[in-house]
Structure formats: C-alpha cells, structure tokens
N, C-alpha and C positions, 0 to 999 in steps of 0.2 A: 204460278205461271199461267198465263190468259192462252188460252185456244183461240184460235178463228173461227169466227159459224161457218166458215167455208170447209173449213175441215172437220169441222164435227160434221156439217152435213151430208161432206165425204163418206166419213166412215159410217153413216146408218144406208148410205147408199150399198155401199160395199158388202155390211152385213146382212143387207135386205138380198142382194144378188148371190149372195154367196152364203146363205143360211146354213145350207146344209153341213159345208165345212163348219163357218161360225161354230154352227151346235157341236163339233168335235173340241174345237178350241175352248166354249167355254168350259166343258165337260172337263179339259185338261186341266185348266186353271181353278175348276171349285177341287177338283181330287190335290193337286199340289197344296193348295189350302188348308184340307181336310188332313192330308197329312202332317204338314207341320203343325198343327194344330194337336193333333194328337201326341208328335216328339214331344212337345211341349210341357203338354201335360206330363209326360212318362219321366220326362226332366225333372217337372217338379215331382211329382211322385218321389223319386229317388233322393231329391234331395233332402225333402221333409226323413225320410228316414234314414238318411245318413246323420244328417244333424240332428238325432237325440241326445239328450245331455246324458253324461254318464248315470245322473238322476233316475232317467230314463231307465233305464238300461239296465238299471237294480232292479228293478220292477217288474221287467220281464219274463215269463215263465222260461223253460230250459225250451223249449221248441223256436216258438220267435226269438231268443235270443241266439238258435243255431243259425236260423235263415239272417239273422242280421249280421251275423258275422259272414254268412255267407255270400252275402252284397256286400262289405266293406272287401273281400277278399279279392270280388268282381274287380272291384274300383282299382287294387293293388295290381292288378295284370295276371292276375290267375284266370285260367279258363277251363272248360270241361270239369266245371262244381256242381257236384252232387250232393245231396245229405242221404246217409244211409239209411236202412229200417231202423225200425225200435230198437230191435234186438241189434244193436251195432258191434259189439267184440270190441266195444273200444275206439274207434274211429264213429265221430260224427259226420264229417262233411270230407270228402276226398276233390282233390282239384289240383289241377297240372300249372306248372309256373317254371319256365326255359326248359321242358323238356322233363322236369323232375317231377313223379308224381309225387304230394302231399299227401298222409291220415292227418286226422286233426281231431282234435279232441275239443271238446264244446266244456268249458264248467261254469256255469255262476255260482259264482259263490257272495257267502256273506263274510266268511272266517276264511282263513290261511287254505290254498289248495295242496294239500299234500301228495306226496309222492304214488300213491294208489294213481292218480291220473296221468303221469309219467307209464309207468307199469301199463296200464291198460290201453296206451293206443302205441306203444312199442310194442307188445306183445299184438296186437290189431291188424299192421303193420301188415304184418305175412298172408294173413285172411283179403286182405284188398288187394295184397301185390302192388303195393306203396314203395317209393323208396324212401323217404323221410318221414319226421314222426316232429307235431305242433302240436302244444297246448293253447290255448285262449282260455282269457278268463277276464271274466269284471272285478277280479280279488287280486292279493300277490300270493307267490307261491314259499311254501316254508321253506326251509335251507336245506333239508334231506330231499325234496322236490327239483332243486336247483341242480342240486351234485348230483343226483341220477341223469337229469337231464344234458348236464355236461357228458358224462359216460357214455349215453346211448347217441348222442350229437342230436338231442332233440330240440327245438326252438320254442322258447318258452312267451309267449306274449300276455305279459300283466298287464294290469288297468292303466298305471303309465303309459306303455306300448300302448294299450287299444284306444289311448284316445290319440293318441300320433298316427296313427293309419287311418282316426276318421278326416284328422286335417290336411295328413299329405296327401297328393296325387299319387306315388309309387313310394314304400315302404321296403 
C-alpha cells in the first residue's frame, strides 16, 4: 500500500509537536514487542521439550525425567505442581487437577516397574495429604504392579500412556 508524502509529512509533523507523548507511545510499542518476543521464545522452549522422542526420554536421568513429566502434567490441566525433596516418602511431584490433589510417583525404568512403586506413593499419600496416588514411567508395569494398583484406585501411566499425553492437549 503507497502512503502520500502528504501524510507521511503529516505524521513527522505531528511527532515532532508531540514528542513528548511520541516518546511514551514508542516506549509502549518496543515493550509490547519485547514481550511477545519473549512468549515466543518460552513457546518454543516448551515445545522442544515436549516433543522428546521416547528415545529421549530413556536417556534421562530420574530428576529431568521428574520435571519432564512435570510439564507434560502442566500441559494436561494440572496446576499447583510441585516436586518434592530428595527424601520424598514415595511421592515425586504433587499437583492439583478439578479440585483433587495428586502424589505421583516418577520411575524410569529399563525393565518391568513393579509393585514396590504402587506401595510407595500409596503409602506417601498420607505424608502429603493427597487424595489420589499415580505412577508414571517410560517402562510398563508387571501384573502384581497392575492388581495393587486396581486395589488402591491408583492410575497407573506406562510408556504407551506417556507418549499419548505428549500428543494430546488434555489426557
């Protein structure tokens, strides 16, 4: 689209009479910039680490692989996520989703997660004042692992599951 010199010449008039404003307006419009400039970034930020390939994600020591589960949980509509200390009782990362608070138990594994991980963040449970109890893991879980978890109504999320909540939006 072609300007008029008449109107460009307008607006340096304008800006020359009215500097002082001017100087607030530009001010407004480099900060508006700056900001989005930075979501942007944090966008992509987020995305590169969302989209790790499960490859990935074998590779992981147990701490980044708790804060990564900690952002996919983000992503699922969980809010108020925390990760516990070292010393956890059994619960890694605690986080609230419609009002119910989560323990959540963190495993990577290479081999079968067995029932010990069930046990430890149902018994955890009490110590956070939780009311539900989740395992995650980049493994699946063995059969005595399942049936406790049916028992205690714990929610059990295998490597199947953990790459369906990096694709969906809400899980």
């Amino acid at each position: 689209m072609r300007r008029s010199p008449m109107l460009i010449f307008l607006m340096i008039i304008l800006t020359v009479a009215y500097w002082q404003y001017a100087q607030y307006v530009l001010a407004l419009i480099v900060i508006f910039y700056i900001v989005r400039l930075i979501a942007r970034v944090y966008q992509f930020a987020r995305r590169i680490i969302t989209n790790l390939r499960l490859s990935d994600v074998d590779m992981m020591d147990g701490l980044v692989f708790e804060k990564y589960v900690a952002n996919l949980l983000k992503q699922q509509g969980y809010s108020n996520i925390s990760l516990t200390e070292q010393y956890d009782y059994g619960v890694d990362i605690i986080a609230t989703r419609d009002g119910i608070c989560w323990g959540i138990q963190v495993k990577r594994h290479s081999g079968l997660v067995k029932a010990d991980a069930v046990r430890q963040v149902v018994t955890g449970l009490r110590v956070y004042e939780c009311d539900r109890a989740m395992v995650v893991t980049n493994s699946v879980f063995s059969r005595v692992a399942i049936q406790l978890a049916k028992s205690n109504e714990c929610v059990l999320v295998d490597r199947s599951e953990l790459a369906r909540m990096k694709t969906d939006l809400k899980w």
